[in-house]
C-alpha positions in Angstrom: 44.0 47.7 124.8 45.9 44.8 123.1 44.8 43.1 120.2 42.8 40.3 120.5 45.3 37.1 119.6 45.5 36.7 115.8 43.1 33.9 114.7 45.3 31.5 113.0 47.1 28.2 115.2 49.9 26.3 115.4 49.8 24.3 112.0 47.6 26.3 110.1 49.7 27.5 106.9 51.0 31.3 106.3 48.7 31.8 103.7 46.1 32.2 106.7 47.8 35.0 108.1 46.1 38.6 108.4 48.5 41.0 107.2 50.2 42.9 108.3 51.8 40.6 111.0 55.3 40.6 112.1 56.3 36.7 111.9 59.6 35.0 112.6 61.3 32.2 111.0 62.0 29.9 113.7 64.7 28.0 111.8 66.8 31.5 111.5 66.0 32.6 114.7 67.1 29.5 116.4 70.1 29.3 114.7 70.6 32.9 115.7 70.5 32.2 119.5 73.1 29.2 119.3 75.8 31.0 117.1 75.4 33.7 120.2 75.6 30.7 122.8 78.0 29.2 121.5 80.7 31.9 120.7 79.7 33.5 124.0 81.1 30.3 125.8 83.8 30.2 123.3 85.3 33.3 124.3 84.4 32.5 128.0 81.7 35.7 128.4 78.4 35.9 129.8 75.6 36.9 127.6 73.0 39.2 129.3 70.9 39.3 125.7 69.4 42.8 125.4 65.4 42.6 125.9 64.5 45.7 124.4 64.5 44.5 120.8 61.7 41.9 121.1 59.9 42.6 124.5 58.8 39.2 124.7 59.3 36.6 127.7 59.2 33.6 126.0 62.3 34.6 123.7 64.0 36.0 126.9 63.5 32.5 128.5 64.9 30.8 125.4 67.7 32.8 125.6 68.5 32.2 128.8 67.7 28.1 128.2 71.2 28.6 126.1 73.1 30.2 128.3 72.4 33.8 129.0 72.9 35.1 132.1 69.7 37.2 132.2 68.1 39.9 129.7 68.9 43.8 130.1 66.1 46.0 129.6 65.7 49.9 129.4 62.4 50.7 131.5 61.0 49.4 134.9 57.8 48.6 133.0 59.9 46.3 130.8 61.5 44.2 133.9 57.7 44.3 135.4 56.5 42.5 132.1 59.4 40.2 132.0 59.1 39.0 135.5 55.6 38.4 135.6 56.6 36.3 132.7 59.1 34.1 134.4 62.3 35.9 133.2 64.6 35.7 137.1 67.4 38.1 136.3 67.1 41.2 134.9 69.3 44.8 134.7 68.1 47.8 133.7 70.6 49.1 132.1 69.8 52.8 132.3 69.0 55.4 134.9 65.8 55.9 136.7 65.1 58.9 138.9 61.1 58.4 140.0 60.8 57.4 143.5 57.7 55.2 142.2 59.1 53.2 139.5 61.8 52.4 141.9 59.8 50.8 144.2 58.0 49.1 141.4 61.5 47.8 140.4 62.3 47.1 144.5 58.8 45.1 144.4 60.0 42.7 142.3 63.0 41.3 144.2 61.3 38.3 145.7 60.9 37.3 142.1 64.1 38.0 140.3 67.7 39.3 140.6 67.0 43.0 140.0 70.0 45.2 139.0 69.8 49.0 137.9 72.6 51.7 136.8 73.4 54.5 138.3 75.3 57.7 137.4 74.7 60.2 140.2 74.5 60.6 143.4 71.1 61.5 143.3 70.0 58.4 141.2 72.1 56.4 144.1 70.0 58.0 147.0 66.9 57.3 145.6 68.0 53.9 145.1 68.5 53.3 148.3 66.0 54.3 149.6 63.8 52.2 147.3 66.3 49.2 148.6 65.1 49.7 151.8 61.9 47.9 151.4 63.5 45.4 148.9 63.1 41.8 149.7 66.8 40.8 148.5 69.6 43.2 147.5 69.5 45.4 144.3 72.6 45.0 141.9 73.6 48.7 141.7 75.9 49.4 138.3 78.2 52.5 138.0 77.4 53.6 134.5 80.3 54.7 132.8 79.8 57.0 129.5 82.2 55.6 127.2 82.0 57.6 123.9 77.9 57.1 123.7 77.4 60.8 124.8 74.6 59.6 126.7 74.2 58.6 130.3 77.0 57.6 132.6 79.6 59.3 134.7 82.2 61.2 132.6 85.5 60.5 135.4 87.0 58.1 137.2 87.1 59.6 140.7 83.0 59.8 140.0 82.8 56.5 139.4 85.1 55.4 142.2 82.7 57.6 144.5 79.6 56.1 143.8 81.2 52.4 144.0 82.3 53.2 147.4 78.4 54.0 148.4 77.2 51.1 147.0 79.6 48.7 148.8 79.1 50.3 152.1 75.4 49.7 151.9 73.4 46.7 153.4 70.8 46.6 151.2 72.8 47.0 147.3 74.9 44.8 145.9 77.8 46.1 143.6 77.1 45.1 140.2 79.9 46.1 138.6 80.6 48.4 136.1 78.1 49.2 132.7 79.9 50.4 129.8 78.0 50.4 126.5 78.8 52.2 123.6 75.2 52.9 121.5 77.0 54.9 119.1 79.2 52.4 117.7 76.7 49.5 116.9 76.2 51.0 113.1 79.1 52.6 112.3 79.9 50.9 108.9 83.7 49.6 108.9 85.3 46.6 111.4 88.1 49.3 111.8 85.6 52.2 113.1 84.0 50.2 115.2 86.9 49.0 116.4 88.2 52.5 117.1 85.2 53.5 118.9 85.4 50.0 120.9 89.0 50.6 122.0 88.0 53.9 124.2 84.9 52.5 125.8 87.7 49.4 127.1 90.3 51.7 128.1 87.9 54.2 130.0 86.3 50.5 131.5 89.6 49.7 132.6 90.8 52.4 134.1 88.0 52.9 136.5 88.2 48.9 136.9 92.3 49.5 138.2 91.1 52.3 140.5 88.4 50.1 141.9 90.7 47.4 142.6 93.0 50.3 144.2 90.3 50.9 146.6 89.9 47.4 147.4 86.7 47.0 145.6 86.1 44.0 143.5 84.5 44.5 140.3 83.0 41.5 139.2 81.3 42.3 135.4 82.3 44.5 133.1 79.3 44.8 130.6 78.1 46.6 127.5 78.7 45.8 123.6 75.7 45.0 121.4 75.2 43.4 117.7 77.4 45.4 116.0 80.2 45.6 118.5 80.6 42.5 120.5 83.4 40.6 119.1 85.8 43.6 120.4 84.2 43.9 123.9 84.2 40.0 124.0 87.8 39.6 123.1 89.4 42.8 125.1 89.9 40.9 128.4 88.3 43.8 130.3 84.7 43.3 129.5 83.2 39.8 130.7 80.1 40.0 129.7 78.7 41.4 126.6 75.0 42.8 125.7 73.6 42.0 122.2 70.1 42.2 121.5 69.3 42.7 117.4 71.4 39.7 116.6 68.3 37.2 117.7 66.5 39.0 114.3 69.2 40.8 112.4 67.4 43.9 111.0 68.3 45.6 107.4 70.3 48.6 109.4 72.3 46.1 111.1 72.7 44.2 107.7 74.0 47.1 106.3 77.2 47.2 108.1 80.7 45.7 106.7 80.7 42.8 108.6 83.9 41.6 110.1 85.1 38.3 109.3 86.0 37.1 112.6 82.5 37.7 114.0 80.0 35.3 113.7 77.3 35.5 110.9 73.2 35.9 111.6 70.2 35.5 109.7 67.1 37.5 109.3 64.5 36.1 111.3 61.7 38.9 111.7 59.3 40.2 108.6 56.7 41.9 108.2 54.8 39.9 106.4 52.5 42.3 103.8 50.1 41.8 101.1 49.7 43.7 97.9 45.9 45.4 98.1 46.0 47.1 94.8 48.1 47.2 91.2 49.1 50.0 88.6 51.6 49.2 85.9 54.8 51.1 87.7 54.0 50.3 91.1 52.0 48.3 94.0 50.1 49.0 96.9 51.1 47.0 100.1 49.1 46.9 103.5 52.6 47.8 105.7 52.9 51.3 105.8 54.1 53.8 108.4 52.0 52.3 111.3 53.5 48.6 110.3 57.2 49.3 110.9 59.9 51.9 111.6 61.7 53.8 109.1 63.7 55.7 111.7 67.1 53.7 110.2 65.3 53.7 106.9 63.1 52.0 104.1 63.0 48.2 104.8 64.2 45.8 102.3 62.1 43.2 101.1 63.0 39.7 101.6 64.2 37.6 98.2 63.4 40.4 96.3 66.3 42.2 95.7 65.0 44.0 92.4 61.8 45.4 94.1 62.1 49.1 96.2 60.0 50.1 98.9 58.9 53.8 98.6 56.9 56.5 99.5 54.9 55.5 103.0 51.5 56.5 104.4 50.3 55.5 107.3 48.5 52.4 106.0 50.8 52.3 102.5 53.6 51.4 101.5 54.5 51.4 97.5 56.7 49.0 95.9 58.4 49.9 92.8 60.5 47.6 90.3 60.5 46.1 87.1 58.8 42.7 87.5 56.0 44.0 90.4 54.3 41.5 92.5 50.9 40.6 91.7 47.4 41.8 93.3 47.0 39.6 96.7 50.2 38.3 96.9 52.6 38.2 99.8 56.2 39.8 100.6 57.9 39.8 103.7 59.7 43.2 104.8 62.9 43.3 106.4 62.6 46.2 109.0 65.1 49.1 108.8 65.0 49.1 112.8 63.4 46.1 114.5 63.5 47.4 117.6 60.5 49.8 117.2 58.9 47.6 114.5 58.8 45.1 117.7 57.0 47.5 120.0 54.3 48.1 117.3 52.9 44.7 117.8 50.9 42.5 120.5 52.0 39.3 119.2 54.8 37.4 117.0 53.9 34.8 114.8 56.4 32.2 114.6 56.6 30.0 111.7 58.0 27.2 110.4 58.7 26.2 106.7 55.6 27.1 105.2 53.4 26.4 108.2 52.3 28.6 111.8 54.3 26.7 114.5 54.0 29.0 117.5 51.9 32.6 118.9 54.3 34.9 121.4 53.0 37.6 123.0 55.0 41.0 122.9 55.0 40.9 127.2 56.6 45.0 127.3 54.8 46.2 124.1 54.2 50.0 124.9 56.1 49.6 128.3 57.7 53.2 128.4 57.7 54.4 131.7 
């Protein structure tokens, strides 16, 4: 069951804090969303920010205060969370086979703007016949794989097929087409990612030609995340682009050469930790293998560029350097992945300066299925 709402309140100062917690720094996350607003209208794209990396209604509704069009998501148990928090637009961008989560996902149609991707024809029956009971259309996507080697038909003529079954039926509505490329977000150079960009727009617009062929009008073209976006955004194919890390910029993302045309972010989410014991090489922090993911690797700690985290446990992390934090004090991690760091919590702290300004729930925490 969740965790029983941490016990400081708005105003009280971060020294109050339980660790660990995961808190973020509402002056660098806000900043975050309007660099993403604003180029996004710059370069005349929608933004359908990416829900998966915080789970959390409130930030999807901020987001979409500044412009997005609506959040992605990658479960039916995340869009369930998301529009019983008052998020009205959301795509799961992924496929989903199970004839129950579909109607889960068809139930909420008198809610939201529901929209799903298919890739088969099977995927597209069951669909359909989830639609049936729908209150309002479902936005049906062709995915298109795009150099990912994940989901997503792998030809044209598939992807032509399947559009030509959505727009004959009454009760989907032709999304458009979904073309993300996962593998290219942390490839390290501007020019790779570039490269990798380049395919995943020239396999988008060649279905998008043989669409328009057919007399079908394709009216998004979407995909691109944090560490791709500027070349979707700029390639005249895509119109709208995905990101979702870029609201808290994690150490993996920070890692890659940026490119000097894209716009900059700031690192908004820490884990906030608290040394618990001392030796003379090393401290003992309360964030270890439970508190954040080390699937992109160790985090980095915040300010401290001479200190080293090392050696997990599952409630230990060990921090190594030459002038070592003292016993009780605090250091905020920078997680290697936030993603998963996210879905390890029930609730974000938000802070201000050196004060607790707001208390988010984490609405899709565990939300899997």
């Amino acid at each position: 069951m969740p965790q029983s709402r941490p016990s400081v309140s708005p105003g009280d100062p971060i020294s109050a804090i339980e660790t660990a917690a995961l808190i973020v720094d509402l002056d660098a996350f806000e900043a975050n969303l309007k660099t993403m607003a604003d180029y996004a209208k710059a370069q005349g794209v929608r933004v359908r920010a990416h829900a998966k990396t915080h789970k959390c209604a409130e930030i999807a509704k901020r987001q979409m205060a500044l412009g997005a069009v609506g959040m992605c998501c990658q479960k039916v148990s995340e869009a369930v969370a998301l529009v019983a928090g008052g998020v009205t637009d959301v795509l799961v961008s992924n496929e989903v086979l199970h004839p129950a989560k579909l109607a889960r996902l068809a139930a909420l149609t008198p809610k939201a703007r529901i929209g799903l991707c298919v890739d088969s024809d099977l995927g597209l029956d069951r669909l359909l016949e989830a639609a049936a009971g729908s209150a309002a259309p479902i936005d049906a996507y062709v995915e298109l794989e795009v150099g990912g080697n994940r989901c997503g038909v792998t030809s044209t003529a598939d992807g032509v097929a399947l559009a030509k079954r959505i727009a004959a039926s009454n009760t989907l509505r032709f999304g458009g087409i979904h073309a993300y490329q996962g593998g290219a977000q942390h490839l390290r150079t501007p020019a790779e990612r570039k490269a990798a960009i380049d395919v995943a727009i020239s396999r988008s617009a060649e279905l998008s030609a043989a669409l328009t062929r057919e007399g079908i009008e394709v009216p998004v073209v979407t995909g691109g995340g944090t560490g791709s976006f500027i070349n979707e955004a700029g390639s005249g194919v895509y119109n709208e682009i995905q990101p979702g890390s870029y609201v808290f910029m994690d150490r993996d993302y920070a890692d890659n050469t940026a490119d000097l045309s894209a716009p900059r972010f700031r690192h908004s989410l820490f884990v906030l930790t608290s040394v618990m014991s001392r030796r003379a090489d090393f401290a003992v922090i309360d964030a270890g293998l439970k508190a954040h993911s080390i699937d992109s690797g160790f985090p980095a700690i915040a300010g401290r560029p001479d200190l080293a985290f090392d050696n997990p446990s599952d409630e230990h992390g060990i921090i190594r350097g030459s002038d070592l934090p003292q016993l009780g004090e605090t250091l905020r991690l920078i997680p290697g992945h936030c993603d998963p760091t996210v879905n390890l919590y029930d609730w974000l702290i938000a802070i201000r300066g050196d004060r607790v300004a707001e208390i988010w729930a984490v609405d899709a925490r565990g939300a899997l299925t």
